[in-house]
KEMARPA-577633 format. One record per residue (C-alpha): residue number from 0; residue in one letter; x, y, z. Coordinates in nm, 2 decimals, always signed. Example, Ala and Ser with C-alpha at 12.3 -4.5 7.8 and 13.67 -1.06 7.14 Angstrom:
2
<0, "A", <+1.23, -0.45, +0.78>>,
<1, "S", <+1.37, -0.11, +0.71>>,
***
This chain:
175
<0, "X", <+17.79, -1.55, -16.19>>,
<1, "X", <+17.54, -1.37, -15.91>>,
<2, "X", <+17.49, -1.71, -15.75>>,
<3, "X", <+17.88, -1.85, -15.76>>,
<4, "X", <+17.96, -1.49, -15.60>>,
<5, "X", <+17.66, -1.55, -15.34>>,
<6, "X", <+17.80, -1.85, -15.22>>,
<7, "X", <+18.19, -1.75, -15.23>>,
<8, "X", <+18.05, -1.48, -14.94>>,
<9, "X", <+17.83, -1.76, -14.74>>,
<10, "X", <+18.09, -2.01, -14.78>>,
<11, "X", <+18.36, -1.72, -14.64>>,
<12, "X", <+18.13, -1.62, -14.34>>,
<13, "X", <+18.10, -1.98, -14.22>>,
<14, "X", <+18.44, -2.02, -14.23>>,
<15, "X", <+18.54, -1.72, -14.11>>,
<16, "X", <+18.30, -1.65, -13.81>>,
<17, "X", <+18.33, -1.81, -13.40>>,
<18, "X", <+18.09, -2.08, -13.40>>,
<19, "X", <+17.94, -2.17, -13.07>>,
<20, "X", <+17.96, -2.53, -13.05>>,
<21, "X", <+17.92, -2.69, -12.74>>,
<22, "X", <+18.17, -2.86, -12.55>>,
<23, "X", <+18.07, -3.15, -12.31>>,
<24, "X", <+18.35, -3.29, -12.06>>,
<25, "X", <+18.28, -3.65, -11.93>>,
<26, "X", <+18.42, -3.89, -11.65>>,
<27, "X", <+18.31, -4.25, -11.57>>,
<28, "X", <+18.50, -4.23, -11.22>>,
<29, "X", <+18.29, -3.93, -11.03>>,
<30, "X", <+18.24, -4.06, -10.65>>,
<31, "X", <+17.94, -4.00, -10.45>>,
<32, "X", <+17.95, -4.10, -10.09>>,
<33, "X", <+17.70, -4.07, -9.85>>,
<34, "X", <+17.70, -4.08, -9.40>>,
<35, "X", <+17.38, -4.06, -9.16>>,
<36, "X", <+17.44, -3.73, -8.95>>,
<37, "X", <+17.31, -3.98, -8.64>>,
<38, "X", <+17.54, -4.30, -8.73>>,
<39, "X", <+17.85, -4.24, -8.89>>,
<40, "X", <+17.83, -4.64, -8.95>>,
<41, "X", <+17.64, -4.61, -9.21>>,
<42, "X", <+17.82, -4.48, -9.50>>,
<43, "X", <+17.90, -4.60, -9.81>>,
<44, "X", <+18.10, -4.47, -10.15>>,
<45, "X", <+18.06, -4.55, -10.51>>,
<46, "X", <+18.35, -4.44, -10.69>>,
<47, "X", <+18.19, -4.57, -11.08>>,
<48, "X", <+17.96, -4.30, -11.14>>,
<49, "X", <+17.93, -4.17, -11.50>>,
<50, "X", <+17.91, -3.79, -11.54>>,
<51, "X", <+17.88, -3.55, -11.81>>,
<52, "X", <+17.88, -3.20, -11.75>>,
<53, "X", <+17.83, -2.89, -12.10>>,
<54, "X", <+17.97, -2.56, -12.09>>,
<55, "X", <+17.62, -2.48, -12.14>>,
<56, "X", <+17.53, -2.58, -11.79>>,
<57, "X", <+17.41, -2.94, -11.85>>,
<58, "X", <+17.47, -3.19, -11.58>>,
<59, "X", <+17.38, -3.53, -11.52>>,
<60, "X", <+17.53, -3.83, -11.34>>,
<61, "X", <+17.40, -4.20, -11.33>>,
<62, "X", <+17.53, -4.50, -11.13>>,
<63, "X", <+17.44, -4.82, -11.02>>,
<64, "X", <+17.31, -4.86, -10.69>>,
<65, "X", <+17.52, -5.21, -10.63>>,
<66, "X", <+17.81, -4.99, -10.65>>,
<67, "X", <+17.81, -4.85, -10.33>>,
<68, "X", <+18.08, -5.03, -10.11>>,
<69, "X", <+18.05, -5.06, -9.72>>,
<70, "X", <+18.28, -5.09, -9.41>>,
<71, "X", <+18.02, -5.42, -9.33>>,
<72, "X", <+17.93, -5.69, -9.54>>,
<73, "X", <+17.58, -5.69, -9.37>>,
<74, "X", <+17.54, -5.29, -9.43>>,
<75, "X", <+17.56, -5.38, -9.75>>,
<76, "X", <+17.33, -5.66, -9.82>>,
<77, "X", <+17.06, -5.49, -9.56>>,
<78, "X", <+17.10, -5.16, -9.78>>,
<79, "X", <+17.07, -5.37, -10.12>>,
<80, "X", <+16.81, -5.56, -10.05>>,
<81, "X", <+16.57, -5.39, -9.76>>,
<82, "X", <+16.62, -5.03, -9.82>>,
<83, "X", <+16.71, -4.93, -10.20>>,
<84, "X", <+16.55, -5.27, -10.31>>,
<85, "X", <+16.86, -5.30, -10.61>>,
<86, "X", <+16.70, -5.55, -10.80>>,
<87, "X", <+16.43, -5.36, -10.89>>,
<88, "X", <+16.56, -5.02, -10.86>>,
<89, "X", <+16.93, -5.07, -10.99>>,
<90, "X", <+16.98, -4.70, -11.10>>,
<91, "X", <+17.00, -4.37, -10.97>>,
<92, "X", <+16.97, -4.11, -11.20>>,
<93, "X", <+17.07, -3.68, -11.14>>,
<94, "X", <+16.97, -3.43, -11.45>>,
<95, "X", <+16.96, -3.09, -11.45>>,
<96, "X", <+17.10, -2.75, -11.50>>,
<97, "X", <+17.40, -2.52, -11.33>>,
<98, "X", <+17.18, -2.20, -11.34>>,
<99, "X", <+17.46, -1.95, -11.31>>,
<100, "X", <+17.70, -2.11, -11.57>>,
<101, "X", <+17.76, -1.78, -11.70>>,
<102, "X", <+17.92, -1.70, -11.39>>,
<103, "X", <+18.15, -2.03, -11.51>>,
<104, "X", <+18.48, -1.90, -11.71>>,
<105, "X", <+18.57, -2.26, -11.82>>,
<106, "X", <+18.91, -2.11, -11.99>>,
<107, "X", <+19.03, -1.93, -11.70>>,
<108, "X", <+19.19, -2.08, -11.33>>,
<109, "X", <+18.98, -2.04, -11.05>>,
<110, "X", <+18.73, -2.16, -10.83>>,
<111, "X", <+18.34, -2.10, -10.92>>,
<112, "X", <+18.01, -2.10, -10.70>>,
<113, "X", <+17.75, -2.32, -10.90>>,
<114, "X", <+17.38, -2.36, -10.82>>,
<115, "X", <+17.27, -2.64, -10.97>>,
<116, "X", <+16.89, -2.78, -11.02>>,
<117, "X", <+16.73, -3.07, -11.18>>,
<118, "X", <+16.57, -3.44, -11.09>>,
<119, "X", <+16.70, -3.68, -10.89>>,
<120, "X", <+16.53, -4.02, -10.95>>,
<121, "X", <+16.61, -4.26, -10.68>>,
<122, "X", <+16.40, -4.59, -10.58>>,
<123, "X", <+16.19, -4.51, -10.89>>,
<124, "X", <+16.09, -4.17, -10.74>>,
<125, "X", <+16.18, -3.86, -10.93>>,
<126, "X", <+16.21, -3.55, -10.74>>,
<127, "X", <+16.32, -3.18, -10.82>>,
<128, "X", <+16.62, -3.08, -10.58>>,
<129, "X", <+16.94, -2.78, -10.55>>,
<130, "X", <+17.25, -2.81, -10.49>>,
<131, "X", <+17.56, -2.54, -10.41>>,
<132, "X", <+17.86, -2.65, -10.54>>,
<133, "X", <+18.22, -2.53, -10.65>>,
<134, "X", <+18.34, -2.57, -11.01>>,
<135, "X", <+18.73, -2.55, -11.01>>,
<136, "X", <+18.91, -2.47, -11.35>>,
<137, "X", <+19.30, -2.57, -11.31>>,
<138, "X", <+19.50, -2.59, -11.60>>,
<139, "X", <+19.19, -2.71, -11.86>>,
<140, "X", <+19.15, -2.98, -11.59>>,
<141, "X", <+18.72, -2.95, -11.45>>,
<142, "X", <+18.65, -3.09, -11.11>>,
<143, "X", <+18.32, -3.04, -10.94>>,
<144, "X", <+18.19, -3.07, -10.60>>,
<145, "X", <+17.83, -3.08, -10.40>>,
<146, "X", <+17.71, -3.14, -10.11>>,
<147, "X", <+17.31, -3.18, -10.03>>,
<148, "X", <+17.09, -3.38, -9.78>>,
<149, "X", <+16.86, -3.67, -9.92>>,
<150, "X", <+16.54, -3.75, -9.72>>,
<151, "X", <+16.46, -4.09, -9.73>>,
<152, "X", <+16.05, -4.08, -9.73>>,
<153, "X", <+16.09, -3.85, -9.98>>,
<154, "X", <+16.24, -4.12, -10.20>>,
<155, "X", <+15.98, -4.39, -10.03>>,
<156, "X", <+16.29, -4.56, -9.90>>,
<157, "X", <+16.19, -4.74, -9.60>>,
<158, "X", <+16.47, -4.66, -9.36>>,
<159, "X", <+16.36, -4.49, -9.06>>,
<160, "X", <+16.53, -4.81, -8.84>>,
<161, "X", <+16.87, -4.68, -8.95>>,
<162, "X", <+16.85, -4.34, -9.05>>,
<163, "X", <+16.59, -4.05, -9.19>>,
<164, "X", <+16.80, -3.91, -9.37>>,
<165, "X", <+17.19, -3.90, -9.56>>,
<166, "X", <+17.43, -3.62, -9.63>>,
<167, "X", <+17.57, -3.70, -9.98>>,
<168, "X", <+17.87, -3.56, -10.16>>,
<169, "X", <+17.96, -3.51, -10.53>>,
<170, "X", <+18.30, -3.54, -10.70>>,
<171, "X", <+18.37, -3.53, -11.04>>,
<172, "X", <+18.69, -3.48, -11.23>>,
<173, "X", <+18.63, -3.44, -11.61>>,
<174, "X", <+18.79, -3.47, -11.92>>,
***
């Protein structure tokens, strides 16, 4: 009778107590875009980017390289096959962390500051990078945006003919 008792109280605490479970939003239509601050030619957007984003402050996105779209045809091609090499590096890959998630009220309207840090692995290189970005809560609905420079050595891209660098954005809506 000790033990049927015993477990009446476990099975009541369990089912009466908050558990913390972890809830993970997800989109498969984020859009990155990217310009050269010296050429405003060359810029390109891939609107198919998978994100997932945890109210525990895990991020990641992932997209295919062939999915960025140019103004030119040639842009394109040069960029596919010169620069990011496609074929052999198809992916591009982001994980890491919003460090102040606890700043994050994911139930409650508003607009958040969000510092994220993780890996980008581009071209086969991974590198640590941070971000700032916003978080905006409207109506249940999650969007996020950031905005951060990406040095092309530091990828081992070989673009210095074109650019040095891009400025890329981040947009996400999640559900």
């Amino acid at each position: 009778m000790k033990h049927l008792s015993l477990l009446s109280f476990i099975i009541f605490l369990l089912a009466n107590s908050p558990l913390n479970a972890q809830k993970i939003y997800g989109t498969r239509n984020a859009k990155i875009s990217f310009v050269a601050p010296s050429d405003d030619d060359v810029k390109a957007v891939n609107n198919e980017v998978t994100s997932r984003l945890a109210n525990n402050g895990a991020i990641s996105f992932s997209l295919l390289i062939k999915g960025f779209k140019f103004g030119y045809a040639e842009m394109q091609d040069h960029f596919n096959n010169e620069y990011l090499e496609s074929n052999k590096f198809p992916r591009a890959d982001f994980k890491g962390t919003i460090t102040n998630i606890k700043e994050i009220i994911f139930t409650k309207n508003g607009t958040y500051k969000a510092q994220v840090t993780g890996s980008l692995t581009l071209h086969g290189v991974a590198k640590n990078i941070t971000a700032n970005g916003l978080i905006t809560i409207n109506n249940g609905k999650i969007s996020a945006l950031a905005k951060f420079p990406i040095v092309m050595k530091d990828y081992k891209i070989e673009a210095a003919s074109v650019t040095d660098k891009v400025n890329a954005e981040i947009s996400a809506v999640y559900q």
